[in-house]
N, C-alpha and C positions, 0 to 999 in steps of 0.2 A: 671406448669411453668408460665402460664399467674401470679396465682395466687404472684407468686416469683418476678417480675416483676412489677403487681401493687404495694406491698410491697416498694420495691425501689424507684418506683419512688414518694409513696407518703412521704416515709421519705427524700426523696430527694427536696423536695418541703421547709421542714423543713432547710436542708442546705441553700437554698437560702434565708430563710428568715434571718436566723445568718448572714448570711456575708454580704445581704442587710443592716440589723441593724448596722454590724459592720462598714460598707462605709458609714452613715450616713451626714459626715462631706463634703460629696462633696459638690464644694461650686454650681453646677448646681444641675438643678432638673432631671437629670437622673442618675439610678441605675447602678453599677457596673456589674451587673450579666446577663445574662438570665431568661426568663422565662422559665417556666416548663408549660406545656399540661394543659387550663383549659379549664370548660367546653362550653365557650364563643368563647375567641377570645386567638390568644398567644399575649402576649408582645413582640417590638423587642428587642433584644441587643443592649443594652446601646454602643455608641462608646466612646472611651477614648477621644475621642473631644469635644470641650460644643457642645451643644444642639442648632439647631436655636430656639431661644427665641418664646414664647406665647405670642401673646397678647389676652391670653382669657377676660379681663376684657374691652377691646374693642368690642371684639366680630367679628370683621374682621381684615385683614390685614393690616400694618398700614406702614408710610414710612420709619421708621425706622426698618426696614423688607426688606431687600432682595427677588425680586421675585424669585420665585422658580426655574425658569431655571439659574436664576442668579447664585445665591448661589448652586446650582446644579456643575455649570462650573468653580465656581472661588476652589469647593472642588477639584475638578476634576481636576482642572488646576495645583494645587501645588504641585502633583506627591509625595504626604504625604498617604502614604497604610491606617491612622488612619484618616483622610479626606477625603480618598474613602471610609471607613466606613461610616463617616458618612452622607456622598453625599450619599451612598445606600440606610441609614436610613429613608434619606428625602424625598425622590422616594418610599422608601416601606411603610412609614406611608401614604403618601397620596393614594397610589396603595391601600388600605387598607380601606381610610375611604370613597374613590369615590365608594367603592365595595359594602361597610355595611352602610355606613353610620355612621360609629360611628369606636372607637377602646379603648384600655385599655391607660390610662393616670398616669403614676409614679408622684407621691405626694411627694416632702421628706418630707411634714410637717406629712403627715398622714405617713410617714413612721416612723419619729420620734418617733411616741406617740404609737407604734404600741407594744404590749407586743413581748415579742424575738419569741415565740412559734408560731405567726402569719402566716397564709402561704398569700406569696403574698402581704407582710407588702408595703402600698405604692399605692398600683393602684387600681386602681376606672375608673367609667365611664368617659364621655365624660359629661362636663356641655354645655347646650346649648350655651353660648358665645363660648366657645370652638368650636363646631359644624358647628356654624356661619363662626367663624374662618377659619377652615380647609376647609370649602366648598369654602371661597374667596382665600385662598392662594393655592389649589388644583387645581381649577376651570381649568386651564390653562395646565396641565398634559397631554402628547401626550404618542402616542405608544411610542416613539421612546428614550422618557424618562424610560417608564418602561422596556424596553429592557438593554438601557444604564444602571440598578439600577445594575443586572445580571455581568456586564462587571465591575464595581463599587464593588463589593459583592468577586468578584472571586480575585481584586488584593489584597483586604484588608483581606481576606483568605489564598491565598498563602504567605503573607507577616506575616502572625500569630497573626493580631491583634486578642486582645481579645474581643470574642462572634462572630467573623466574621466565624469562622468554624462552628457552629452553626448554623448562618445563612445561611451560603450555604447549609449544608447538610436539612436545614430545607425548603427549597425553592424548592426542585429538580433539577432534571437535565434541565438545562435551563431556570430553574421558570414552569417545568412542572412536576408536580411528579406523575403524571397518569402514566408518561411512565415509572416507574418503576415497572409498572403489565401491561402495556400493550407491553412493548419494553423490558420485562428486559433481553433478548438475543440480544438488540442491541450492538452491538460493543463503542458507544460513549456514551450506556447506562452506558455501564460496565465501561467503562474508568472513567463518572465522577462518577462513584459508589465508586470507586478506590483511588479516588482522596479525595471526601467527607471525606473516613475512614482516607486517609492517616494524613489528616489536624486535625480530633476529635483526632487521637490517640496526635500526633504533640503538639497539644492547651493544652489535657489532662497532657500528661508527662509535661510540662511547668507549672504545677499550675494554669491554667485556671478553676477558679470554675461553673463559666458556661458551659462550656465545660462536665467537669467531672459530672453536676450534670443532662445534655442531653444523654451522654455517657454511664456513670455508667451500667444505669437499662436496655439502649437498647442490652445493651452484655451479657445479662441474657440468653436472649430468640431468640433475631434476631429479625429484624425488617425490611423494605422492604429496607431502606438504609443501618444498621450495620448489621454485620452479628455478628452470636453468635461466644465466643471465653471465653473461661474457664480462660484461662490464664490472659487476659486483665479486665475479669469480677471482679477477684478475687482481682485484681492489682486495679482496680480504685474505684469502691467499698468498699477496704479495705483503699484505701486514703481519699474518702470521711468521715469515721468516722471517720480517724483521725485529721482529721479539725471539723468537730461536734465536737471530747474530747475535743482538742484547744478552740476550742469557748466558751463551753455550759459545760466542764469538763467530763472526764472520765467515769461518775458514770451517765450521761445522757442517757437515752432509747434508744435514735436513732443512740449515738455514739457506746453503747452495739451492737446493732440490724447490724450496716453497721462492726464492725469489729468484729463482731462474727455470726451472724444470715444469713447473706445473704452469705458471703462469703462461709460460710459454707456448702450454698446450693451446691456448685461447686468445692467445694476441694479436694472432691473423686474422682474427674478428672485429677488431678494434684499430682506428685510424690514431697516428700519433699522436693527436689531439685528446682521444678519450684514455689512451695509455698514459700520459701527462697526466691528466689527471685525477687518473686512479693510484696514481705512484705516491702522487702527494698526497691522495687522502690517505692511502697507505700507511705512509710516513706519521700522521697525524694520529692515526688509531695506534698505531707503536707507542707514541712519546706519552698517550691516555693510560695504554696499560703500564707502560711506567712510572708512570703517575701514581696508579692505583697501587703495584705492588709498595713504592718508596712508603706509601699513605701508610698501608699495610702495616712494615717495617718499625715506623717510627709511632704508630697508634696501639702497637704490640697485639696486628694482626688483625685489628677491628678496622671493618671500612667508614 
């Protein structure tokens, strides 16, 4: 089963780079999708709101930059679920780079030029202006910011922005995910355990391709957040190829592999009756995320 698993999720890697390629045209430098597990650092979810601006070619912060508690409270203050996104973004990048000292940086130039097959088309290191950067616009980061990112994260989740179920379930319970081996009998463990799936499954049936390409592979096997489930496996899995056929055509490996290969791992769990009707929902989260890219496309990349 691990084996089943890494499988998915490395063809899954592949999905994100197509619908990275395909969102190209945003007119910001952040990506539509999530990342997927690398061996470094994760990327976060892109929020549907611009980005606060870089000044890596400064190298610090500069006045036309909002300080960070600023721009913090003015997301915060507009009662916009896709502006507490990205008020969370802004608290998690620098939570992030005070930690490591560095983090993964979305290019669209280098995404551009990237061949479609690329995993990861886009992100690259931290350049040292950059570095500079985030240490003067960070410098200023209190507890009480990173706690607030958590309260930020949880409204622009339950509200279904897209990649924000992700990043809760990706955070833990409370921004601690020790306690899901150390508490996983807690009562408030389980509830936000509960909560996490309720919002993957929620984003996933919606055509969230970040969503389904975090989802997909963890419902193979189970993992300390999703639990394993044949029926949802088979369902979101077999909608992930069929956004691969969409993209990348029918006759593609990975589009073959997610709506025959993997699916298939878990079908002999499921009577024709429950495969019917996972096929369809399948189908249905397909024609959403194409939905959303066309939206993309013609809104010049804003959702």
């Amino acid at each position: 089963m691990t084996r089943t698993r890494w499988l998915a999720g490395a063809l899954a890697l592949g999905v994100l780079a197509a619908v990275l390629a395909a969102w190209i045209g945003r007119d910001d430098d952040t990506p539509a999708a999530p990342a997927a597990p690398m061996p470094t650092a994760r990327p976060r979810p892109a929020a549907p709101a611009p980005a606060r601006v870089r000044q890596a070619a400064a190298g610090t912060a500069t006045a036309a930059e909002l300080p960070l508690a600023t721009q913090f409270e003015q997301y915060m203050a507009s009662g916009d679920p896709a502006l507490a996104f990205a008020a969370y973004r802004l608290i998690a990048d620098c939570v992030e780079f005070n930690d490591r000292h560095d983090r993964l940086v979305f290019d669209r130039r280098i995404a551009a030029r990237a061949p479609r097959d690329t995993i990861m088309p886009g992100y690259r290191a931290m350049t040292d202006d950059e570095k500079r950067h985030d240490a003067a616009y960070c410098a200023g980061l209190t507890a009480r910011q990173r706690e607030a990112r958590l309260d930020a994260l949880a409204r622009a989740a339950k509200a279904g922005v897209p990649g924000a179920a992700v990043a809760f379930a990706d955070e833990g319970p409370f921004g601690d995910r020790s306690a899901l081996r150390t508490r996983p009998d807690d009562p408030l463990v389980q509830a936000w355990k509960a909560s996490a799936n309720a919002q993957l499954a929620q984003a996933a049936d919606g055509g969230d391709a970040a969503t389904l390409i975090y989802f997909a592979p963890a419902l193979l096997s189970g993992t300390d957040v999703v639990e394993r489930d044949a029926a949802l496996a088979y369902r979101y899995n077999m909608a992930l190829g069929l956004i691969y056929a969409d993209l990348l055509g029918p006759g593609d490996p990975a589009a073959k592999a997610f709506t025959q290969q993997i699916p298939g791992m878990v079908e002999a769990e499921l009577d024709p009756a429950a495969r019917a009707a996972a096929l369809e929902a399948a189908r249905r989260i397909a024609a959403l995320e194409r939905a959303r890219r066309e939206r993309a496309t013609r809104d010049g990349g804003r959702q």
